[in-house]
C-alpha positions as CSV (number, residue, x, y, z in Angstrom):
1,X,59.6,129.5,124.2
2,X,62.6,127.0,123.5
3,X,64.6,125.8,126.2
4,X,67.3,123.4,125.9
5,X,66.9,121.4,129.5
6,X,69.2,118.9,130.4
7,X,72.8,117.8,131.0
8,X,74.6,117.3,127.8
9,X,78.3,117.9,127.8
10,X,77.5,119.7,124.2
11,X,77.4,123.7,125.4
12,X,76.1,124.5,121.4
13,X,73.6,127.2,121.3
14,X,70.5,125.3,119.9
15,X,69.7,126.3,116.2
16,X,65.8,125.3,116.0
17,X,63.1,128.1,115.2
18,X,60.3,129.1,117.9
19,X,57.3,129.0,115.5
20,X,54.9,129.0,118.3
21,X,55.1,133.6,118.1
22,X,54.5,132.8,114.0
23,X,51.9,130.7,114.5
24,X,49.4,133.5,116.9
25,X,50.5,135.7,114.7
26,X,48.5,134.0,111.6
27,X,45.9,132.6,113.8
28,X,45.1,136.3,114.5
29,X,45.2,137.6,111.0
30,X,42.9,134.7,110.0
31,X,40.5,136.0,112.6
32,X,40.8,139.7,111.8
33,X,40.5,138.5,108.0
34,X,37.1,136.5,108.6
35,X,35.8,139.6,110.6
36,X,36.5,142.0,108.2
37,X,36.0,141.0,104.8
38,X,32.0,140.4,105.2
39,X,32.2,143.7,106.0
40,X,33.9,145.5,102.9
41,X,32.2,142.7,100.2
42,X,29.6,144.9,99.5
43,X,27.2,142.9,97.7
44,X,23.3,143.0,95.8
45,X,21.6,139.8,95.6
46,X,20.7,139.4,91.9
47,X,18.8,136.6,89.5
48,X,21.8,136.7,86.5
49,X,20.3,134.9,83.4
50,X,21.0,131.5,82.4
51,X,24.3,131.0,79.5
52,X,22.1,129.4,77.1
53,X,21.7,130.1,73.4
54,X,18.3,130.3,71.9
55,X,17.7,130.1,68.4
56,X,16.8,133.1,66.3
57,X,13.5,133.4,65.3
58,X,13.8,135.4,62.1
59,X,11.0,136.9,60.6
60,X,10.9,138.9,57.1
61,X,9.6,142.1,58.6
62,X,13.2,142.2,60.9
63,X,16.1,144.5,59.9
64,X,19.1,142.3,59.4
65,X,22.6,144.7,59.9
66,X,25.9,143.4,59.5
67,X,29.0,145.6,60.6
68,X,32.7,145.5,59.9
69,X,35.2,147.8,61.1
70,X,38.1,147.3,58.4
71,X,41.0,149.3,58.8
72,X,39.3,151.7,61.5
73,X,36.3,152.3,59.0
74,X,33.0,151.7,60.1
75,X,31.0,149.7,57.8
76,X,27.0,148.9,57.6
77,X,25.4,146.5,55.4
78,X,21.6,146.8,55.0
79,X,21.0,143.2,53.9
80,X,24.0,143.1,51.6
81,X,23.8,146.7,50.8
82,X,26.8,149.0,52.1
83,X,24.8,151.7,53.8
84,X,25.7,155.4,55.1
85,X,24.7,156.6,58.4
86,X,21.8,159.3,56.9
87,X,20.8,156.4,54.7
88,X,20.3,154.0,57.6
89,X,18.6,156.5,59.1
90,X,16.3,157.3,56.5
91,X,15.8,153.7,55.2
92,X,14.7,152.6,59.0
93,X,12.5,155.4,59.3
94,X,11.0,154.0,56.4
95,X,11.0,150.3,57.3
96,X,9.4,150.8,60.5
97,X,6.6,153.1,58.6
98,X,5.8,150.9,56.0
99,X,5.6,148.0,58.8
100,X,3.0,149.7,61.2
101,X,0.8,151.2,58.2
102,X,0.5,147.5,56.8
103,X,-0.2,146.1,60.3
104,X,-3.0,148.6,60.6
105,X,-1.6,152.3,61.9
106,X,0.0,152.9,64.9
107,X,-3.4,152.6,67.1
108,X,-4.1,148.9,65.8
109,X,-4.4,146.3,68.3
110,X,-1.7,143.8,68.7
111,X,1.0,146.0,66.5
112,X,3.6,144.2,66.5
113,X,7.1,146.3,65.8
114,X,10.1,144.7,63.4
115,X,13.5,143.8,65.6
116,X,17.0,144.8,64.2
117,X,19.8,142.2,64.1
118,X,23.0,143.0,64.0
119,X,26.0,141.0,62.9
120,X,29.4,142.5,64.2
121,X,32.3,140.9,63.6
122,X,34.7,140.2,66.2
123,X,37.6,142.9,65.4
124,X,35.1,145.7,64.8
125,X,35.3,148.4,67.4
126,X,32.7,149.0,69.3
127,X,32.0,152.8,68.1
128,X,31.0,151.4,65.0
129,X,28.4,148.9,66.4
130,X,27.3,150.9,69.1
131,X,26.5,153.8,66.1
132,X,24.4,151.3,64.5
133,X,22.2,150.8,67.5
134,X,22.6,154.2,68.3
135,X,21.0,155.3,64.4
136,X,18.4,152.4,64.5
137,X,17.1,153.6,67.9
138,X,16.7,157.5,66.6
139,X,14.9,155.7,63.6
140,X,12.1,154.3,66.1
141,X,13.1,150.5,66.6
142,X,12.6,149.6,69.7
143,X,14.0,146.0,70.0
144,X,17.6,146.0,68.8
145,X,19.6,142.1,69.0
146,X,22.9,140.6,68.6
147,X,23.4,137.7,66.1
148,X,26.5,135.4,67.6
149,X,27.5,131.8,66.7
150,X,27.3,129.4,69.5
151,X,30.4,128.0,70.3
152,X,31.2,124.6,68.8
153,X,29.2,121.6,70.5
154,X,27.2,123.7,72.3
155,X,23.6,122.7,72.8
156,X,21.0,125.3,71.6
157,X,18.1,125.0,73.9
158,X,15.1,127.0,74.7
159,X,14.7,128.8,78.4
């Protein structure tokens, strides 16, 4: 508490602010802060992958797909083909056949399956992308990647 102490012949009622009452104040919010928030972050340890770009090993058994979403129409691109979504179906079924029956059948040893890579460009909604996966999944591929351009300068290394 302030207390004015002493003989002055000035009888003015003094105009400075106790802060001592402000300053427990904060000192026990800090505390109660520090005791609770461990206790509401909720959290699960995890490993998250490195940001790194690593360069895409194409091979000429993979599915290249490109998508566009112009004007809220979903567009696939077989190649450079415009493609429906029975004929994607039906022309992965296909691929993925004709890939397994030259590697040997589907019992051969060491069968490697083709990937999908899809380009999306950046204003296509997601409906139309996610149907792309979504058809080349129910045609058997198993392994379905993303095609992206690094940003500029950045170093493409291997993990």
């Amino acid at each position: 508490m302030a207390m004015s102490v002493g003989s002055g012949g000035d009888e003015a009622p003094m105009s400075d602010i106790n802060t001592t009452p402000l300053v427990d104040v904060m000192l026990v919010l800090l505390i109660i802060f520090l005791i609770a928030v461990p206790v509401v972050i909720q959290t699960i340890k995890l490993e998250l992958p490195k940001v790194q770009f690593e360069p895409t090993t194409t091979k000429p058994e993979n599915v290249a797909l490109s998508v566009t979403g112009a004007g809220g129409q979903c567009q696939v691109y077989w190649g450079m083909t415009p493609v429906g979504h029975q004929e994607l179906l039906d022309k992965g079924v296909a691929k993925l056949k004709q890939e397994i029956e030259r590697q040997g059948g589907p019992n051969a040893a060491g069968l490697e399956l083709p990937e999908v890579h899809i380009r999306g460009d950046s204003n296509t909604p997601y409906r139309c992308i996610g149907g792309a996966i979504y058809t080349m999944q129910m045609a058997g591929f198993v392994k379905v990647g993303f095609i992206s351009e690094p940003p500029a300068g950045a170093a493409t290394t291997r993990l």
